[in-house]
PyMOL commands that place a pseudoatom at each C-alpha (Angstrom):
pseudoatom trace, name=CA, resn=UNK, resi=1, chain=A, elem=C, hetatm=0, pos=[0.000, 0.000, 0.000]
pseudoatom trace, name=CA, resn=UNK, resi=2, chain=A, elem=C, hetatm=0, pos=[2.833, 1.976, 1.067]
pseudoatom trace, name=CA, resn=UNK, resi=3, chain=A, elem=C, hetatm=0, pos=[4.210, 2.646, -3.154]
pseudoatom trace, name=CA, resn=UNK, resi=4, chain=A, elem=C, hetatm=0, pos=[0.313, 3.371, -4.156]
pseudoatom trace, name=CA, resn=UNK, resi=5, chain=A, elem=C, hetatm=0, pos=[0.839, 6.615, -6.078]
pseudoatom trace, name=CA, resn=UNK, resi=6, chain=A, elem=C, hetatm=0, pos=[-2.868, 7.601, -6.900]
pseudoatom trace, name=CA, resn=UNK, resi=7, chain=A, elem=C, hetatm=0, pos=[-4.850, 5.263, -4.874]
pseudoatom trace, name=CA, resn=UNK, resi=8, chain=A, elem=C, hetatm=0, pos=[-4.975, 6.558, -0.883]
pseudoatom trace, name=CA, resn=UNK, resi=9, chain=A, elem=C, hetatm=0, pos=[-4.355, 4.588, 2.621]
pseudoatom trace, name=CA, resn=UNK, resi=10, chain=A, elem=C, hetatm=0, pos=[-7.545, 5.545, 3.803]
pseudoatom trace, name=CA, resn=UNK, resi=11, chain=A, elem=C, hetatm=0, pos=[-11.132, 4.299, 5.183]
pseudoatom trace, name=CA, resn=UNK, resi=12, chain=A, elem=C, hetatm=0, pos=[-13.108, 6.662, 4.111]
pseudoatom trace, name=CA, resn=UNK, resi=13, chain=A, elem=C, hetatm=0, pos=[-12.653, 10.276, 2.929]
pseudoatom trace, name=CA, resn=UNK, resi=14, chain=A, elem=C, hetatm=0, pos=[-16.003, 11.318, 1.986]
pseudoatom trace, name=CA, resn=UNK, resi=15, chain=A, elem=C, hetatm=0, pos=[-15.307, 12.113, -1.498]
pseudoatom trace, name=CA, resn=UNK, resi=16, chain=A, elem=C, hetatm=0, pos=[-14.191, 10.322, -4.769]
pseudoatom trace, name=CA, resn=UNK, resi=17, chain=A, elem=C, hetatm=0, pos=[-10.530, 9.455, -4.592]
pseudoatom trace, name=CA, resn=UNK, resi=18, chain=A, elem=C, hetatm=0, pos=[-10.011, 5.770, -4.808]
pseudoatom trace, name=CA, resn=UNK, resi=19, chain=A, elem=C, hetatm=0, pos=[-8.888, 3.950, -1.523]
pseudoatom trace, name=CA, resn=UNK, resi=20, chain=A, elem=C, hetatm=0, pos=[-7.748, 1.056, -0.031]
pseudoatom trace, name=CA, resn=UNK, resi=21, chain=A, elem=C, hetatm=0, pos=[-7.486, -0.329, 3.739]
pseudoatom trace, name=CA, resn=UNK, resi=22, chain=A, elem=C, hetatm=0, pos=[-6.913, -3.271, 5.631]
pseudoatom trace, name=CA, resn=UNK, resi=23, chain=A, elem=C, hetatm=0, pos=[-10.625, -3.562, 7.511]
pseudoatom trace, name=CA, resn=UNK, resi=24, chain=A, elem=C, hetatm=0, pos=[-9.036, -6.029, 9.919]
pseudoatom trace, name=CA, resn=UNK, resi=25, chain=A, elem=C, hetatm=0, pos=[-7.229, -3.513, 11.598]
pseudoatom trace, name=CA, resn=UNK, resi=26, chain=A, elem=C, hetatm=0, pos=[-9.084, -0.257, 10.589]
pseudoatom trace, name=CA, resn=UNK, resi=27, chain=A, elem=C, hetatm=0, pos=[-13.286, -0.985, 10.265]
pseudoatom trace, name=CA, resn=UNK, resi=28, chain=A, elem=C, hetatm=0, pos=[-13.538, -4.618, 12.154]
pseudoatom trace, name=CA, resn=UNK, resi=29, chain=A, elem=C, hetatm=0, pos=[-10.407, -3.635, 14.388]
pseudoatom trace, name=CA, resn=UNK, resi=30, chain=A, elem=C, hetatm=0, pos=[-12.888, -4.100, 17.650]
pseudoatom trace, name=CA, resn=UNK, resi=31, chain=A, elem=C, hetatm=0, pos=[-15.013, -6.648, 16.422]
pseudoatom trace, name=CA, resn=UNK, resi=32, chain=A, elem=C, hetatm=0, pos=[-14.860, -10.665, 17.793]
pseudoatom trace, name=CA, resn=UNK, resi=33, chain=A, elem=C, hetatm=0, pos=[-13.077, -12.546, 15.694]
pseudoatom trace, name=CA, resn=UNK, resi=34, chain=A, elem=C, hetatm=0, pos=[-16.443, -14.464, 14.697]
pseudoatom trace, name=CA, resn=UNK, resi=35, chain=A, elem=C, hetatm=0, pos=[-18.185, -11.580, 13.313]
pseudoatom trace, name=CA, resn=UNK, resi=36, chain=A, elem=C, hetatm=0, pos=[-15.245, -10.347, 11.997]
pseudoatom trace, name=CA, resn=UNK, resi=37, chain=A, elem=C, hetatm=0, pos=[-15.423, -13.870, 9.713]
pseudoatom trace, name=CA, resn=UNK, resi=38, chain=A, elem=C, hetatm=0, pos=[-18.996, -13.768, 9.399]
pseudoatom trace, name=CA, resn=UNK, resi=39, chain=A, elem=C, hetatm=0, pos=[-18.231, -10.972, 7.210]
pseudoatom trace, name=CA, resn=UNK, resi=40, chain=A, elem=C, hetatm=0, pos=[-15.777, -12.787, 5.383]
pseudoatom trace, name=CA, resn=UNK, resi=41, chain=A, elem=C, hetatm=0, pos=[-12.805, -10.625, 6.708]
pseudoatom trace, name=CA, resn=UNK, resi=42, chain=A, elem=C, hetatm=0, pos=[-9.556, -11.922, 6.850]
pseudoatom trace, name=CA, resn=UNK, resi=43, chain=A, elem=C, hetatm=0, pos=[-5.844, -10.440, 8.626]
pseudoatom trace, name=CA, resn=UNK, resi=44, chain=A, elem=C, hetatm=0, pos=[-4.676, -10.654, 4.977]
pseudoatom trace, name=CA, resn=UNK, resi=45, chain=A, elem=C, hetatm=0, pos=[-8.155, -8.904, 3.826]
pseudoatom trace, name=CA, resn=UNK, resi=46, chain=A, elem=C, hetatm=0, pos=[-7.719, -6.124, 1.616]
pseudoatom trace, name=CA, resn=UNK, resi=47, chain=A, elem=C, hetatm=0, pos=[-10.849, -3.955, 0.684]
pseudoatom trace, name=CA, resn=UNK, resi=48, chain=A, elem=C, hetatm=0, pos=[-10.247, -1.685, -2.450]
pseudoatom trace, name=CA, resn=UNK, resi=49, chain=A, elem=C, hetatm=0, pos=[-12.896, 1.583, -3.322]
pseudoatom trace, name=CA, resn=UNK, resi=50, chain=A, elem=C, hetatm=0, pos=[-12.315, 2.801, -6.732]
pseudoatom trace, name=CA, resn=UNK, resi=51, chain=A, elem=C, hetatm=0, pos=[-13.395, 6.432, -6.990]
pseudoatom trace, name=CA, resn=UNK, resi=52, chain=A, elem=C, hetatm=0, pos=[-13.582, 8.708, -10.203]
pseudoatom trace, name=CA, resn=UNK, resi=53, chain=A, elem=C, hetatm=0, pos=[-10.175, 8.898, -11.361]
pseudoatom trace, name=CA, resn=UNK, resi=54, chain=A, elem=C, hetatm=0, pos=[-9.388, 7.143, -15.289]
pseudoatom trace, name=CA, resn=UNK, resi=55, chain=A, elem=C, hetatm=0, pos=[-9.201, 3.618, -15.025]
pseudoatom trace, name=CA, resn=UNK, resi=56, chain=A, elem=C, hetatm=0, pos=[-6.029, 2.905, -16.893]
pseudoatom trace, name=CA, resn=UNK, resi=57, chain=A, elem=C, hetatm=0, pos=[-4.416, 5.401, -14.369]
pseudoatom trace, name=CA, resn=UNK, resi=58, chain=A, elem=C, hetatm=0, pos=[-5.552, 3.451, -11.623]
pseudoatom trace, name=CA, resn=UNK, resi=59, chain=A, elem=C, hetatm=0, pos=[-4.526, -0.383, -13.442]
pseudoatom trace, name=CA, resn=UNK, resi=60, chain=A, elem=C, hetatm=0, pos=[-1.048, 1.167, -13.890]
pseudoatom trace, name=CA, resn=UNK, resi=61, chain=A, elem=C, hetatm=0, pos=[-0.524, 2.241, -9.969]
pseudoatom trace, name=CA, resn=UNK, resi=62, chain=A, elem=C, hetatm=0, pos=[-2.075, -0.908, -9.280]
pseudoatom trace, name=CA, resn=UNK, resi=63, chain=A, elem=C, hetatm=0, pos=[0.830, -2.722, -11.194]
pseudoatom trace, name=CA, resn=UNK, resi=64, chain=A, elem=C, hetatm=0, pos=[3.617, -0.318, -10.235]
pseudoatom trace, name=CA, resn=UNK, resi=65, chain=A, elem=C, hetatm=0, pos=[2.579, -1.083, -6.034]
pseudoatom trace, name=CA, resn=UNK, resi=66, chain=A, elem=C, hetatm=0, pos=[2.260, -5.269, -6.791]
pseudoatom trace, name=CA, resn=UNK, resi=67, chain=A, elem=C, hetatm=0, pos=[5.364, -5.097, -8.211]
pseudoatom trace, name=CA, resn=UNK, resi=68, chain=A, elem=C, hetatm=0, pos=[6.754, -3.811, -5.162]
pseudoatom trace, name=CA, resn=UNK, resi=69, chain=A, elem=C, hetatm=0, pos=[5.866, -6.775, -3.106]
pseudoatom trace, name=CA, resn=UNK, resi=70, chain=A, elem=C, hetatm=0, pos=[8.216, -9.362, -3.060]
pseudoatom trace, name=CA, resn=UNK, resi=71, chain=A, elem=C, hetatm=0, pos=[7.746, -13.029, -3.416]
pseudoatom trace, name=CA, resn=UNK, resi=72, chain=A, elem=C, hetatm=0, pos=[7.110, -15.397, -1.229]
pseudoatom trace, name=CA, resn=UNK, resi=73, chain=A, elem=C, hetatm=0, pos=[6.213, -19.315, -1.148]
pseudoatom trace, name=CA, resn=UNK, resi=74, chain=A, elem=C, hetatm=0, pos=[2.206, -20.174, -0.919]
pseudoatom trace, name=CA, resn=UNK, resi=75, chain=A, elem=C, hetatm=0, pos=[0.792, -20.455, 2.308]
pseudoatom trace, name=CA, resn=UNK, resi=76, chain=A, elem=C, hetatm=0, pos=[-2.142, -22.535, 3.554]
pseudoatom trace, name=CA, resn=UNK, resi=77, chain=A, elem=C, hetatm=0, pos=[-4.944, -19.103, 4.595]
for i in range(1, 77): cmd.bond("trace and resi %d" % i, "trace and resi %d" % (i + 1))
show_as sticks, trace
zoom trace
C-alpha cells in the first residue's frame, strides 16, 4: 500500500478518490473474531474503493505497487 501513487491509505474520505485499507485492523479492528469472519474478513483482507479517477491510471498504480511486493512461497490461509 505503502508505493500506491494515486490510490490513498484511507477508510473513508467522503469524497471520490479511490482507496484502499486493511478492515481487519481499521473498520472490524474491535469486532470478535467471529463476526469479523462472518463478514468474510480476513488479517490478509484487503478492501479496495475505486473512486472517479481514469481507469487505466488506476490499473497502472495498481501494477507499479504489486510489483513492489516481493515473493514469497504459498501459504495454507
Amino acid at each position: 500500500m505503502a508505493a500506491l501513487k494515486t490510490i490513498y491509505h484511507a477508510v473513508s474520505l467522503g469524497a471520490t478518490e479511490s482507496l484502499i485499507c486493511i478492515p481487519y485492523l481499521t473498520t472490524m479492528l474491535y469486532l470478535p473474531p467471529e463476526r469479523r469472519t462472518g463478514f468474510g474478513v480476513r488479517k490478509n483482507t484487503v478492501r479496495l474503493s475505486i473512486g472517479i479517477e481514469p481507469a487505466d491510471k488506476l490499473v497502472k498504480d495498481l501494477k507499479q505497487a504489486l510489483a513492489c511486493v516481493p515473493e514469497r512461497a504459498p501459504q495454507n490461509v
